[in-house]
N, C-alpha and C positions, 0 to 999 in steps of 0.2 A: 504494500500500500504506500503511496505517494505523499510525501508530508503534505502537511495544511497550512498555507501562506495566510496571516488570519491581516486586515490592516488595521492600522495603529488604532483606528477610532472605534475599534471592536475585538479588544482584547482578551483572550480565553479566561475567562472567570478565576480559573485554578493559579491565574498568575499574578492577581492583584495582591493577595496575601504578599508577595514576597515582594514588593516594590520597595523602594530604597527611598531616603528623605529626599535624593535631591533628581530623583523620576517622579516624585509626586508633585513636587512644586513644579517643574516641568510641566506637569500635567493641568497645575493649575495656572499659570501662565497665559497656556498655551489658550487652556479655557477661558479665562479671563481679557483675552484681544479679541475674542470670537464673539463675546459676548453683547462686547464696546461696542460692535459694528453691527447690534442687530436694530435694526429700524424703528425709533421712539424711543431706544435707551439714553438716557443721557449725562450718568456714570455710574459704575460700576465694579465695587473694589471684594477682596478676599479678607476676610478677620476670620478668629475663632471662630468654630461653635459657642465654647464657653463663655463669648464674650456677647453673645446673643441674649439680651436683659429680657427677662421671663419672669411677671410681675402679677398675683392676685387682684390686685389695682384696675387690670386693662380688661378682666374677665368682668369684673363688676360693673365699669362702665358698657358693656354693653347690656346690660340691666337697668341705669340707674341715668339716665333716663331709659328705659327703653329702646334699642335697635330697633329697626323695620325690619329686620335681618332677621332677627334675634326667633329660635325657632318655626322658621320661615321654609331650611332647606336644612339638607344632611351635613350640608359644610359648615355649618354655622352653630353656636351654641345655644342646647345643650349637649349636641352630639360630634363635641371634638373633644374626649376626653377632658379631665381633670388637669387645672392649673401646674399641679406637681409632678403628674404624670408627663405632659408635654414639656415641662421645663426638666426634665430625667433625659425623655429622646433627647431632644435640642443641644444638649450639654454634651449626651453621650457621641457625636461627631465630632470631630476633630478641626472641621473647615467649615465656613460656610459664604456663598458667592452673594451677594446684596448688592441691588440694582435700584435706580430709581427713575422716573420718565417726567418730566417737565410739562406742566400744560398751562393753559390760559389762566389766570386768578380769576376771570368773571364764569368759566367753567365750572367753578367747587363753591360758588356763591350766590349768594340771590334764590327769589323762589323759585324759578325753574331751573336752581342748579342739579335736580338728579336728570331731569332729559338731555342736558350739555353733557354732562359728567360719564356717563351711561355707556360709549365707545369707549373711553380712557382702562375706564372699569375691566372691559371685554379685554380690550386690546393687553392691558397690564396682566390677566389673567393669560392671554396668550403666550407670551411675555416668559410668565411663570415657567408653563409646559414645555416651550421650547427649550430653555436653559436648560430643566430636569431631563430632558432628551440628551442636549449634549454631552451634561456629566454620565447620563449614564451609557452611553454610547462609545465615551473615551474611558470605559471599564469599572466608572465607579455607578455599580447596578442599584446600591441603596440611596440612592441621591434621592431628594422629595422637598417638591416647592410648595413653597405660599405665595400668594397673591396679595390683594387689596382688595377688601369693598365683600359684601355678601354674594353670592353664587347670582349672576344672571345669566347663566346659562341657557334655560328656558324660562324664562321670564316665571319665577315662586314666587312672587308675591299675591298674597291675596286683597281686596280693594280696602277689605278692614284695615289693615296695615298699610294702604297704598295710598292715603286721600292724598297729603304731600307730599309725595314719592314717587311723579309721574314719569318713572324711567321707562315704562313700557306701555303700550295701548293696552286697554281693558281688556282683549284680546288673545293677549297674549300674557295674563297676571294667573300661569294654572301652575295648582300645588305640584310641589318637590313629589315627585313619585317615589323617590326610596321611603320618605315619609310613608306614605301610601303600604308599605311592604312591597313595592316592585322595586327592576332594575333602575339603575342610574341610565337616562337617553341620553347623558354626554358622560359617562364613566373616564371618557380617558381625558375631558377637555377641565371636567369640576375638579376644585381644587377650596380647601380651606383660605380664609383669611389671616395675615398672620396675629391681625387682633384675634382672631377666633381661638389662636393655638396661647392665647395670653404673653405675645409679644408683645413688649414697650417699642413699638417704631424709632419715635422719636429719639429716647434713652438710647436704643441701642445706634441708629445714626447718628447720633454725637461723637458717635470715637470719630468719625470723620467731619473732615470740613464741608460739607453738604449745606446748603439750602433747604429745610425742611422745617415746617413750623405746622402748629395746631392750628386747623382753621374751623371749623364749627358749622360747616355746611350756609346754611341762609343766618346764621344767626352775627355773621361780622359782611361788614360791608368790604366790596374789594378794593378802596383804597386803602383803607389801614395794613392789608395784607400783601409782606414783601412777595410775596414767591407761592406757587401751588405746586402739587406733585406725587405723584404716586408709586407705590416702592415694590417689591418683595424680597425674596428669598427663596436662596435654596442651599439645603442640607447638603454635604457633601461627604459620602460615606461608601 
């Protein structure tokens, strides 16, 4: 039998185990130029996992006031695990790649900022899946992103939850079918939020110099607000 020439961005499984410190920063490097250049990013660096700030705090606010999100869809809380638990995974990686995308201040403001907002949302969720593609493509198979913003994948909101929330025509506002006990109809495109997995965004974009500030949806006007923007993450493992 005739060896198997495998290429570099799909490396035999049995071989990541023995990878060395300085073919793994390679690796990250390598992913991290590829990342730069994907359409809407507008930077994106490598830190710890461990340095990924996983706070009780970020879980309650989506409580206190109320999310529109907030048991809406499967991605969203109550059903992304335990604050402690997610902050155990998160920790337990070694790396992880964090991105952010730049958009208009009068998009994330005003009252019809969820119908402005609503591509950014998609798009940063696309965003997401691609990167977790790449990493795990160039052999790191446990890699797993977060996004921003609650699942609109197929438009889960209900109108109860929707009156100020007109991201989607009435239309298209049908329940989360995993809720339901069915399959996921976007399985491979849903992806949690990383407020949802009880990440501090903000906190944890501080270690870098980034532009990133709390903006509060329709509740600040777009002048006071320097900068908008949207982020996520991905585990790199």
């Amino acid at each position: 039998m005739s060896d198997i020439t495998f290429q570099r961005d799909f490396m035999p499984v049995q071989q990541i185990g023995d990878r060395r410190a300085a073919q793994v920063q390679q690796d990250l490097d390598k992913l991290l130029k590829r990342v730069q250049q994907i359409e809407g990013v507008s930077s994106a660096a490598i830190i710890r996992g461990a340095d990924v700030v996983v706070d009780e705090k970020v879980r309650w606010k989506c409580l206190y006031p109320r999310c529109f999100g907030y048991n809406s869809n499967a991605c969203c809380p109550p059903h992304t695990g335990s604050v402690e638990q997610n902050r155990q995974l998160i920790h337990s990686y070694p790396h992880a790649l964090i991105w952010k995308m730049d958009i208009p201040v009068d998009h994330m403001t005003g009252e019809d900022w969820g119908v402005k907002s609503s591509t950014y949302f998609l798009r940063d969720n696309e965003i997401a899946g691609q990167i977790e593609n790449l990493a795990q493509s160039t052999g790191y198979y446990l890699s797993v992103a977060f996004g921003g913003g609650p699942c609109l994948q197929c438009g889960v909101f209900e109108q109860s939850m929707f009156e100020d929330y007109n991201f989607l025509p009435a239309s298209q506002r049908a329940r989360c079918t995993v809720l339901q006990g069915q399959v996921c109809r976007r399985f491979l495109k849903a992806r949690p939020a990383m407020e949802a997995m009880g990440i501090d965004v903000i906190a944890t974009f501080s270690l870098l110099d980034w532009k990133l500030v709390f903006i509060g949806g329709q509740t600040n006007p777009p002048e006071r607000i320097p900068c908008a923007a949207l982020a996520g993450i991905v585990l790199i493992g």
